[in-house]
TORVODO-429121 format. One line per 5 residues: number of its first residue (from 1); their letters; for each residue x, y, z of C-alpha. Coordinates in steps of 0.001 Angstrom, whole numbers. Example, Ala and Ser with C-alpha at 12.3 -4.5 7.8 and 13.67 -1.06 7.14 Angstrom:
2
1	as	12300 -4500 7800 | 13670 -1060 7140
end
This chain:
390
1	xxxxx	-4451 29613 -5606 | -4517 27844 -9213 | -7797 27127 -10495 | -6986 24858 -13191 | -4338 22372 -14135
6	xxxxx	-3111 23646 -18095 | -1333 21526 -20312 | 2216 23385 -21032 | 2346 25467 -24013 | 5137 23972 -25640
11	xxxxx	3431 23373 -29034 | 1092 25047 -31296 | -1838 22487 -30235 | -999 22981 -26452 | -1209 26585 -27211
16	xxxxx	-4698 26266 -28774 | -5553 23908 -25873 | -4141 27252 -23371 | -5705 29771 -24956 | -9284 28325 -25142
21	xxxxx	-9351 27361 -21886 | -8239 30720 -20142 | -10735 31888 -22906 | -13604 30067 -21319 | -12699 30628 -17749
26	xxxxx	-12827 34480 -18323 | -16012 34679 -20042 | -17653 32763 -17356 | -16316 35523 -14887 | -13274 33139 -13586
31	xxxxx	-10501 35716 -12402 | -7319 33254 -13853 | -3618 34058 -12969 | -1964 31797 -15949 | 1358 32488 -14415
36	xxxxx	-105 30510 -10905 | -1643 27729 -12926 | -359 24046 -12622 | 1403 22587 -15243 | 477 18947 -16195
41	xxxxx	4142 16828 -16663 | 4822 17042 -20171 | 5458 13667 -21046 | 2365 11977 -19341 | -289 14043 -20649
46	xxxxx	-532 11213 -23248 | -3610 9966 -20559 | -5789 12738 -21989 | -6540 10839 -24757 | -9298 8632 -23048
51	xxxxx	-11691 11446 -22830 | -11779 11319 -26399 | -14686 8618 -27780 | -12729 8199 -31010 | -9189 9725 -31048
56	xxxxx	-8531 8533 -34674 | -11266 11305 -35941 | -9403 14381 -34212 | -5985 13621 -35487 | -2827 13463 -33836
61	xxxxx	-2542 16974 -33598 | -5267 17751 -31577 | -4431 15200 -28944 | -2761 15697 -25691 | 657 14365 -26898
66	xxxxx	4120 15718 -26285 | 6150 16797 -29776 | 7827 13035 -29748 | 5073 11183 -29230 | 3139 13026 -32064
71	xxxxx	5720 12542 -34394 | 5285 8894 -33530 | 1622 9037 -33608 | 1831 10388 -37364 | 3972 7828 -38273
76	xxxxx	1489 4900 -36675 | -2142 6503 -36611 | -3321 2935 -36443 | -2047 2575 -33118 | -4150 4961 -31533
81	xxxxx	-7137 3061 -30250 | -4297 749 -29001 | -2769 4386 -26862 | -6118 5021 -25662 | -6580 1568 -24434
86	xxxxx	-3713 1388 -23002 | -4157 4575 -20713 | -7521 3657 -19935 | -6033 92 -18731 | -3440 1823 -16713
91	xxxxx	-6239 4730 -15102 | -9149 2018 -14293 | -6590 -417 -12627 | -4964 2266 -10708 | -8668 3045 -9419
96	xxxxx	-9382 -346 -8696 | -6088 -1345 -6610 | -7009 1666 -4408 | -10635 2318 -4277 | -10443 1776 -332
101	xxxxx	-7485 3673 554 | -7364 7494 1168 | -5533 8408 -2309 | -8119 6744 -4345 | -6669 7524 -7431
106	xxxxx	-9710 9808 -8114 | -10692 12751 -10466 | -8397 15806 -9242 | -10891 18136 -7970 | -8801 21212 -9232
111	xxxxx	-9533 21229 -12892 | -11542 24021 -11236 | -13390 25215 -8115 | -15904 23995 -5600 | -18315 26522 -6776
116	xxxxx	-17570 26911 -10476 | -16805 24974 -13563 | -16331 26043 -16887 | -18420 24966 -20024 | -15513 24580 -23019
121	xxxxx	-16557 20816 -24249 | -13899 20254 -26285 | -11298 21243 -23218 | -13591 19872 -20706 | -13849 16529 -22160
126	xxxxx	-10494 16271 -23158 | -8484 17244 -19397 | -11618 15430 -17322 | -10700 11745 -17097 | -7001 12364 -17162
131	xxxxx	-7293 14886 -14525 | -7414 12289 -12528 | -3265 11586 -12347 | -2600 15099 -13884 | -2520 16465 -10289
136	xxxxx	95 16614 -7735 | 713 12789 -7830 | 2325 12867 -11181 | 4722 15539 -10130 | 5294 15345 -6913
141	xxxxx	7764 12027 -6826 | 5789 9958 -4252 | 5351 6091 -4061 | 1885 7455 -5955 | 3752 8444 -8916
146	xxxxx	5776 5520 -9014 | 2294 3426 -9532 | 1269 5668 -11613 | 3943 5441 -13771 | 4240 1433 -14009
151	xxxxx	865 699 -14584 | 483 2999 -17260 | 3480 1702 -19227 | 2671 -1873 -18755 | -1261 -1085 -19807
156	xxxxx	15 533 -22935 | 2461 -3286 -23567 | -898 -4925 -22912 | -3163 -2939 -25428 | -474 -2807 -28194
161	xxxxx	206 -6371 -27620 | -2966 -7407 -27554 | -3671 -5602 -30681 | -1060 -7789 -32657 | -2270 -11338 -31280
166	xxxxx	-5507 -10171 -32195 | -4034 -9507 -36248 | -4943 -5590 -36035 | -1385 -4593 -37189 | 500 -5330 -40106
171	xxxxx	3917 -4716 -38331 | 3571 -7590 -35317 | 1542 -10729 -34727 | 2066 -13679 -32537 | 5292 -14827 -31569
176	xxxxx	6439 -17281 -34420 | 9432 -17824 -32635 | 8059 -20670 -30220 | 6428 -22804 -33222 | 7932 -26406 -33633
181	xxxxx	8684 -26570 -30547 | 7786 -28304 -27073 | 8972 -31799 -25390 | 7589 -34628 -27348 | 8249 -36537 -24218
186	xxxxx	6077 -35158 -22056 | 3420 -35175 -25479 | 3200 -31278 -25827 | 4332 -28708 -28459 | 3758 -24972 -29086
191	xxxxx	1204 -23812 -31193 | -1584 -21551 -31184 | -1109 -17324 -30951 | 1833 -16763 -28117 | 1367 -13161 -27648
196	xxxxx	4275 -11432 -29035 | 5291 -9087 -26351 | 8481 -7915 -28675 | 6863 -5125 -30290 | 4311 -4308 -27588
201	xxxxx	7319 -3387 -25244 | 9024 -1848 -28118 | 6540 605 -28648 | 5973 1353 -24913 | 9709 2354 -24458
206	xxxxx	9461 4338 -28130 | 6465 6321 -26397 | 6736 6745 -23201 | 10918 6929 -22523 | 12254 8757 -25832
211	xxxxx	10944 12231 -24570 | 12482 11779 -21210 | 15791 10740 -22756 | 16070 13479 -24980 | 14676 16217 -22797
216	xxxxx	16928 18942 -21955 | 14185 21187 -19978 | 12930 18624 -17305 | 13051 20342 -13721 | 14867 17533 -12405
221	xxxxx	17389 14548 -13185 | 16292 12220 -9931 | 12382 12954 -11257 | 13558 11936 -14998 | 15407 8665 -14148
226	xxxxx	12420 7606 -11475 | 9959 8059 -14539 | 12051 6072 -16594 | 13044 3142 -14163 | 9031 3023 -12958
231	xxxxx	8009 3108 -16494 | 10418 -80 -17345 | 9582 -1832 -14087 | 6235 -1848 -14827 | 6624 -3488 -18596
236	xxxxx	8770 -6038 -16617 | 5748 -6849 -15063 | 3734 -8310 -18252 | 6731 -10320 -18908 | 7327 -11775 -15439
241	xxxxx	3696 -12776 -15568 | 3254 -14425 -18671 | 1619 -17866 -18423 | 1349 -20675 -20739 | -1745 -21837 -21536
246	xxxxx	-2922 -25162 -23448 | -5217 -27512 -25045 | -6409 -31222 -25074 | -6101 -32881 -28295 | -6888 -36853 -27942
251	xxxxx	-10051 -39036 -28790 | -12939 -38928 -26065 | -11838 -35971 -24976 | -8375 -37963 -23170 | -5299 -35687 -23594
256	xxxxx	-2397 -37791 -26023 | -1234 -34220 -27273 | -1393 -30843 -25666 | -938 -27575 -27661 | 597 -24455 -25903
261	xxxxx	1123 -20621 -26243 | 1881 -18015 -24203 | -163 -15584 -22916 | -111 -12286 -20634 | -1902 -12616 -17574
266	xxxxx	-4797 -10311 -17211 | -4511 -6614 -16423 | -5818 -7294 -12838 | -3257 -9571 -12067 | -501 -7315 -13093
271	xxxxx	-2440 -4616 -11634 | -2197 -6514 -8359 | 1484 -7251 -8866 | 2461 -3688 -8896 | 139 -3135 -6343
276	xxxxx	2752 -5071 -3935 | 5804 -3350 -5515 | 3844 -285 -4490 | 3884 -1419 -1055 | 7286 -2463 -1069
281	xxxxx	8787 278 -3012 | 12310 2135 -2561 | 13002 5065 -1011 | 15907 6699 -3199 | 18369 9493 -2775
286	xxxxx	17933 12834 -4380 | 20704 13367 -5935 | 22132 10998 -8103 | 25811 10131 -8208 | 26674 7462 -10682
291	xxxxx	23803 5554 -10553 | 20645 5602 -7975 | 20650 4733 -4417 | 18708 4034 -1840 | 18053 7317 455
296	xxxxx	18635 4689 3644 | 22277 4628 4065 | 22744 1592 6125 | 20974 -181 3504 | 22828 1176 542
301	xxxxx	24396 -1983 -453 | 20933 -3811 -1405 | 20941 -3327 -5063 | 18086 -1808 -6554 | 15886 -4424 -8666
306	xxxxx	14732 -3610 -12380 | 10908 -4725 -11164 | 10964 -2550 -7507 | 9116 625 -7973 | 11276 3809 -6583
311	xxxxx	10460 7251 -5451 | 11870 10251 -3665 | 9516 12139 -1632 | 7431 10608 1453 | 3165 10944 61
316	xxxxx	1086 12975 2251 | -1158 11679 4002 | -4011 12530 1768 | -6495 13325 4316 | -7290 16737 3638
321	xxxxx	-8800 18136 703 | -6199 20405 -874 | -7301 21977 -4658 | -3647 23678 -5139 | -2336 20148 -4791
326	xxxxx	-4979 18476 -6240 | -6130 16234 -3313 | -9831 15458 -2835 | -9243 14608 925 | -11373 11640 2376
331	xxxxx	-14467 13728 3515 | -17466 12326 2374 | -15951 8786 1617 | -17949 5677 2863 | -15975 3670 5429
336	xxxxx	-16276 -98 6741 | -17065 763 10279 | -15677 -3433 11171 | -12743 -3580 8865 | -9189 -3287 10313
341	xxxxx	-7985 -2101 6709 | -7084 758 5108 | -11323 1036 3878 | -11923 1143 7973 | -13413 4071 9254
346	xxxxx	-10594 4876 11309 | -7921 4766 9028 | -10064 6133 6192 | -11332 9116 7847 | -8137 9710 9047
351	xxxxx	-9657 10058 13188 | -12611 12411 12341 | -14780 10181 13241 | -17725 9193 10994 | -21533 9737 9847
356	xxxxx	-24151 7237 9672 | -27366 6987 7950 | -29716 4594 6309 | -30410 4001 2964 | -33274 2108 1747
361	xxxxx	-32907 -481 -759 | -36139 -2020 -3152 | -35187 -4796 -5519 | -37077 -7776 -6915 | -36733 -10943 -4970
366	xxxxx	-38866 -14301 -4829 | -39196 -14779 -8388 | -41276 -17610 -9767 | -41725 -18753 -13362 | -45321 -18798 -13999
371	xxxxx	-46840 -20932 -16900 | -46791 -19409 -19476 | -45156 -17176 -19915 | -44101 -14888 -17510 | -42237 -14195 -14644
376	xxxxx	-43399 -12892 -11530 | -41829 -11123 -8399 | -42175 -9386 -5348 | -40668 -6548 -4237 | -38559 -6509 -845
381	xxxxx	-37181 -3632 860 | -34403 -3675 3238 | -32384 -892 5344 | -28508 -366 4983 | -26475 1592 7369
386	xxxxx	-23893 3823 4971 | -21220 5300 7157 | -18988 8453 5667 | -15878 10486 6550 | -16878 13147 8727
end
C-alpha cells in the first residue's frame, strides 16, 4: 500500500524533491516501495506552493511547478505571490463550499501513515497543504476533480487580476477601455479602476492549459480535455459574475452624477457559483470522438455549455477511510443530529450511527462598563451536546 503521494520525477527539482523524501522516510525506519507510490498529476502540483510563507525567496526552481510553468515563472517572478494567492483562493473555497459534506475537501491523510510521519521540513511543509487535492480526487476524473479544477483556475484570474487593479504589475492595470463612456441620459459614466480581467485570464490559460496542450505523456485524452474544459469553465465564472459598481457625486449628498467600474464579485460568490455547476455537472463519455459527449445517450443532443463542469467517473461515496486512495472517510466528523442535509448525521455518517458527548463551554458574558476605567464580567458556563461519526 503507498505510503506517500511523490511529486513525479520529471525534472531535476522533482528529483531533489524524490530523493529527499524517500531519504527521510528510510532513516526514520519507513519500509518505502517508490515503484507503489502515488504520483501527484503533473500539471496541478502548482498548489504546493501555498505551504511556502514566501515563495519569491526559494526561487522558481525549488517550487512545485511543472517544466512550463517554471519557464513562465522565470520569465514573471513578480507574479508569484499572485500564484500562491491564487491556489490558496481556489483550496480555502473548495473547503468552505464543502465543509458539511462527506468529501470535505480535507488534508489527504496519505502523505503518510496513521502511526508514522516523517520529519523532512522542507518536504513536509512544502506537500502538506496541497496534499489536500493531491490525492485521488485530482486523478481520479470525478465531479470532485471537476471542482477542483474550476475553482483553482478562476482563483488564480482573481489573484492576478486583482494584482493589476491594485497597480502591482507593470504589464496590466485597470481596464482603460470603458473610460469616456456611460449614458449621459440616465446621468452616469465610467470611471474609477474596472478590473481588467484581460490579462488575469490570459495568464490563467498561459499557466494552467499550455502544459496540457503540449503534453505528449498524459495517461489519458478524455482526462486532458476534462482538465482543460473545467479549467476554462471556471475562468468563465469571474466573467459571468462581474458587477458594476458606483458612486454618488451631487451636492448634499443627492446623486446628479454617478461614476461606475466594474468589478469581480467576491471569491465566495464565485465559489458558490461553481458550487451549483458542481451539482449540476455532466456526465461525459470516455472516449472522445470528434468532440465530447455526454455519456447519457438519450440525452446526447443537449450541447455541452462552456460554464457546465464535466467529468467521467461516478465519486465514491467517500465514507470510508481509504489511505491508498487518499480518503479520510467521515469517522470522527461532527454531524447535525436535526438537519435533513448533507451535514445530518445520517447522511454524514453514512448509517453508522453516531456518538454523543458534552462539551463544556466558559466565556465572558454580562459585561458592564465600570467608571473608570474598566470593564468587568462574569463568567458563564454552558453544556453543548457534540455528536460524531461513529
Amino acid at each position: 500500500m503507498p505510503l506517500v503521494i511523490l511529486l513525479p520525477a520529471t525534472s531535476p527539482a522533482h528529483r531533489r524533491w524524490h530523493s529527499m523524501l524517500l531519504l527521510s522516510l528510510k532513516q526514520q525506519g519507513l519500509s518505502v516501495d517508490s515503484q507503489q507510490t502515488t504520483l501527484v498529476p503533473l500539471f496541478t502540483q502548482w498548489l504546493g506552493v501555498t505551504s511556502f510563507g514566501v515563495p519569491e525567496k526559494l526561487g522558481c526552481s525549488n517550487l512545485p511547478l511543472s517544466s512550463r510553468q517554471r519557464e513562465m515563472c522565470k520569465k514573471k517572478p513578480y507574479l508569484l505571490s499572485s500564484i500562491r494567492e491564487g491556489a490558496r483562493l481556489g483550496i480555502q473555497e473548495c473547503k468552505n463550499q464543502f465543509k458539511y459534506e462527506r468529501w470535505n475537501c480535507s488534508i489527504s491523510p496519505n502523505i503518510y501513515t496513521s502511526s508514522q510521519t516523517f520529519s523532512l521540513s522542507f518536504v513536509s511543509s512544502s506537500l502538506s497543504s496541497a496534499n489536500s487535492l493531491f490525492g485521488y480526487e485530482l486523478s481520479s476524473g470525478t465531479k470532485e476533480t471537476a471542482f477542483i479544477s474550476a475553482v483553482t483556475a478562476a482563483g488564480l484570474v482573481h489573484s492576478v487580476t486583482r494584482s493589476c487593479s491594485a497597480g502591482n504589475m507593470t504589464e496590466c492595470s485597470c481596464d482603460t477601455s470603458l473610460q469616456n463612456g456611460g449614458s449621459a441620459s440616465e446621468g452616469w459614466h465610467w470611471g474609477g479602476c474596472s478590473d481588467d480581467l484581460q490579462y488575469g485570464m490570459w495568464f490563467s490559460r498561459k499557466f494552467l492549459d499550455t502544459p496540457y496542450k503540449n503534453s505528449t505523456s498524459y495517461e489519458s485524452d478524455v482526462l486532458r480535455v476534462m482538465q482543460l474544459h473545467n479549467n476554462e469553465a471556471g475562468r468563465q465564472a469571474v466573467v459571468k459574475l462581474m458587477t458594476v459598481d458606483c458612486r454618488c457625486h451631487g451636492v448634499s449628498g443627492s446623486c446628479a452624477v454617478k461614476t461606475c467600474w466594474k468589478s469581480m464579485s467576491s471569491f465566495e460568490r464565485i465559489g458558490s457559483y461553481l458550487k451549483d455547476k458542481y451539482e449540476n455537472s455532466v456526465q461525459i463519455a470516455d472516449k472522445i470522438k470528434r468532440k465530447v459527449r455526454r455519456k447519457e445517450k438519450n440525452y446526447r443532443k443537449v450541447p455541452i455549455r462552456k460554464d457546465d463542469l464535466i467529468y467521467t467517473n461516478k465519486s465514491p461515496n467517500y465514507c470510508v477511510e481509504d489511505l491508498k486512495l487518499g480518503i479520510s472517510g467521515t469517522h470522527g466528523r461532527v454531524c447535525n443530529r436535526t438537519s435533513e442535509g448533507p451535514d445530518s448525521c445520517n447522511l454524514l455518517c453514512c448509517g453508522r450511527g453516531y456518538n454523543t458527548h458534552v462539551v463544556r463551554h466558559v466565556e465572558r458574558c454580562e459585561c458592564k462598563f465600570v467608571w473608570c476605567c474598566y470593564v468587568r464580567c462574569r463568567r458563564c458556563e454552558s453544556m453543548t451536546d457534540v455528536h460524531t461519526c461513529k
